[in-house]
N, C-alpha and C positions, 0 to 999 in steps of 0.2 A: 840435240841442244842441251847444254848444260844446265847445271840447279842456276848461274848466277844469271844464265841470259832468260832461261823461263823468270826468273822473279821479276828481272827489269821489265821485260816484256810485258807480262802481265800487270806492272805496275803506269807502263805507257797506255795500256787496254784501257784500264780506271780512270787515268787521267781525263784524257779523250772521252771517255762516258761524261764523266763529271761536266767539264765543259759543253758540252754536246749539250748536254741537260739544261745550264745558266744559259748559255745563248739561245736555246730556244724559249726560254720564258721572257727572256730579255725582248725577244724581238713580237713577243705577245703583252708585252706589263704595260703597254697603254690601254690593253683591252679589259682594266680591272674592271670587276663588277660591283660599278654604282648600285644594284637592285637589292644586291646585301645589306648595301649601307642603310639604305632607307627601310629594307625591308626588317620586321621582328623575329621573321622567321628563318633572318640569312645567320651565317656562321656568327657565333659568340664566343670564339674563342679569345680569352685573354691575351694582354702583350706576351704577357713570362708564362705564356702556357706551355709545360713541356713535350706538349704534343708536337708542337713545330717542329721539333728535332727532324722529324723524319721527310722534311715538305723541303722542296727545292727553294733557299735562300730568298728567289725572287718573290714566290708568293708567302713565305713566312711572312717577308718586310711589310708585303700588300695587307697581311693579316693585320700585323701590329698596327699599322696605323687606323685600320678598319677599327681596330679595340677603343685606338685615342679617340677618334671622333664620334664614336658611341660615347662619351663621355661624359656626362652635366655637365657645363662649363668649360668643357677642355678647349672647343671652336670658337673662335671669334665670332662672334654672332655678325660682323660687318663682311667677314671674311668667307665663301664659299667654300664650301669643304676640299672641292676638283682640284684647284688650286695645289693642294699639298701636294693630292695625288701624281698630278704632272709632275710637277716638280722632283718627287721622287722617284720616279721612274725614269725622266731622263737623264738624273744622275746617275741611275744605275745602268743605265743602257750604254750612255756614253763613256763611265768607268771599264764597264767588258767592254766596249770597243776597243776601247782605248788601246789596251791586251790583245784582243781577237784580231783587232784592222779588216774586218774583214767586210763593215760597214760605214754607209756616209755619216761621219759623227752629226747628233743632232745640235751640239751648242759650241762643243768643244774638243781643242784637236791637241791630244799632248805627244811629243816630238820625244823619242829614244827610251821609251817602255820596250822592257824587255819581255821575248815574246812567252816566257817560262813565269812572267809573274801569276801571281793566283786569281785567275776570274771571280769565282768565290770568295775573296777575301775583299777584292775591290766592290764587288756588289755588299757584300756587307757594310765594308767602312764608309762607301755613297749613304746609301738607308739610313744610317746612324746618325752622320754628319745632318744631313741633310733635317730627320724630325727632330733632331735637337736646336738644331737652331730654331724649327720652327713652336717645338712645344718644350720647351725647357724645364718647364713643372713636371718633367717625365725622364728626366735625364737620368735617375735612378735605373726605373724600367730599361729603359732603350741601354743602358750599357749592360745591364743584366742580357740583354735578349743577345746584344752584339757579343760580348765573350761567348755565348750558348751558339755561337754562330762559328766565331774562329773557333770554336774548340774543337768543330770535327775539320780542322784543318790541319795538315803535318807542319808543324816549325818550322821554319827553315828563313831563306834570304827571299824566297817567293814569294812565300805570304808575308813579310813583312814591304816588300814592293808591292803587293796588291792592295795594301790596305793602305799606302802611302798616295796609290793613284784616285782611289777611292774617295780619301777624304780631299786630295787636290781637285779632282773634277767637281766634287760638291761643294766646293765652296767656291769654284767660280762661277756655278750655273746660279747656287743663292745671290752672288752680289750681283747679274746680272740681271737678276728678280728683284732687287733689293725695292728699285722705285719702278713698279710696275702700273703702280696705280689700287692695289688690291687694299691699301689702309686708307683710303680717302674718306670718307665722312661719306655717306648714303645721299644722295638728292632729293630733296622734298618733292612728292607727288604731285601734284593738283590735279582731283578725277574730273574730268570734263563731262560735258550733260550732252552733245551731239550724238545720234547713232554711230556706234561703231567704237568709242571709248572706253576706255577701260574700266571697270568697276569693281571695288572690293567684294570677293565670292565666299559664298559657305566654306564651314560652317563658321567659320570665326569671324569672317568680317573685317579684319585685317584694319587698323587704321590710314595703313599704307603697305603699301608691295616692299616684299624685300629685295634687297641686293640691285635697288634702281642707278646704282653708280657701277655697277660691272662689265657695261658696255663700252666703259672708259678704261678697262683695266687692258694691259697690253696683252694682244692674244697670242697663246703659244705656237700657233702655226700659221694663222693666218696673216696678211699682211696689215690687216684692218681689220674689226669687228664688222662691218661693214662691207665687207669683201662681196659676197654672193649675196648681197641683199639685192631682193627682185626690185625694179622700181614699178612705178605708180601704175595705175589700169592705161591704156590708151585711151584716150576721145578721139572717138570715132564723129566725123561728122552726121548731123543728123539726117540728111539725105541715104546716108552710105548705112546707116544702121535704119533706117526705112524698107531699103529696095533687100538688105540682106534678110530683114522677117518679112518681109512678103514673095521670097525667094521661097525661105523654109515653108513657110504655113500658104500655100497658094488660096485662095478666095475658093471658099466653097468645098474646102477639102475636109 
């Protein structure tokens, strides 16, 4: 083998690695962990931490966002944080699809991507597009993060088509989010007094429950909120639940 075909070779080896790498976080980046978010003791890492450098594109992104909604204020307090999450991740899933084909895309299907464009770059320009729109007071940040992103990518016509796919798939899965239901105004509570009602719980007391309008928000997978909702107990006739505990518990037993 020659010097010129060992260099391509091994620069096909990396590629493939690389790849290999984003598609498997890709087909894992619905399973971020929530327990960070909530948790004080989960990662703290900043958006423009330069520590990301070395972390696979998909969970940098998960990170950055992880930093925004640690934020005082950064969340809409109407808004659920999950929301973004989704959002972000099926932009980036359906961006390397889009490249890879090798999956049923989740929202959107874009026709004569070249199969040499850069996964990594389209996962990038998804992530970017996508928390910019949603948190724009960070538009600084997030472009800082995203150059820190393309920049361990080689130039070329690739990367410049992976980041073209990127921000096309993100802004059609945002305008199909646009009216989801997720900004609607909160529903006034009324706590009822019958057994079995809800009532505001420790320690705080809560004037009302949050997020009582999110059951109206459109859900990302399912056909309805309401989909697997069990319905009501049976009534059993009262005969038939007589003879069924004198079945169980016999007289005398």
């Amino acid at each position: 083998m020659n010097r010129h075909s060992f260099v391509q070779k091994r620069k096909e080896t990396t590629d493939v690695k690389n790849s290999n790498c984003v598609r498997s976080a890709v087909c894992r980046s619905f399973d971020f962990d929530l327990g960070s978010y909530a948790s004080p003791d989960g990662e703290h890492q900043g958006a423009n931490d330069s520590s990301v450098q070395q972390v696979n594109p998909v969970v940098q992104w998960n990170r950055t966002l992880l930093a925004i909604v640690r934020t005082p204020g950064a969340q809409p307090v109407t808004v659920h944080p999950t929301r973004s999450f989704a959002i972000l991740h099926a932009a980036i899933y359906d961006a390397v699809n889009a490249v890879d084909r090798t999956h049923r895309p989740y929202l959107v299907r874009l026709s004569g991507v070249p199969r040499d464009a850069s996964q990594e770059a389209a996962a990038a320009a998804a992530a970017h597009e996508v928390l910019v729109a949603l948190y724009p007071g960070f538009q600084a940040t997030l472009g800082a993060t995203l150059q820190q992103s393309l920049a361990q990518i080689p130039d070329g016509n690739d990367k410049a088509q992976g980041n073209r796919v990127g921000q096309t798939v993100a802004d059609r899965i945002l305008a199909l989010r646009s009216n989801d239901g997720s900004n609607a105004k909160p529903i006034p509570y009324v706590f009822g007094t019958v057994p079995g009602d809800y009532q505001s719980t420790p320690p705080n007391f809560p004037p009302q429950p949050q997020f009582t309008h999110w059951s109206r928000v459109t859900p990302f997978a399912l056909e309805r909120a309401s989909q697997f909702r069990p319905g009501p107990p049976r009534r059993w006739p009262v005969i038939r639940m007589v003879m069924l505990s004198t079945k169980s518990n016999p007289a005398g037993s």
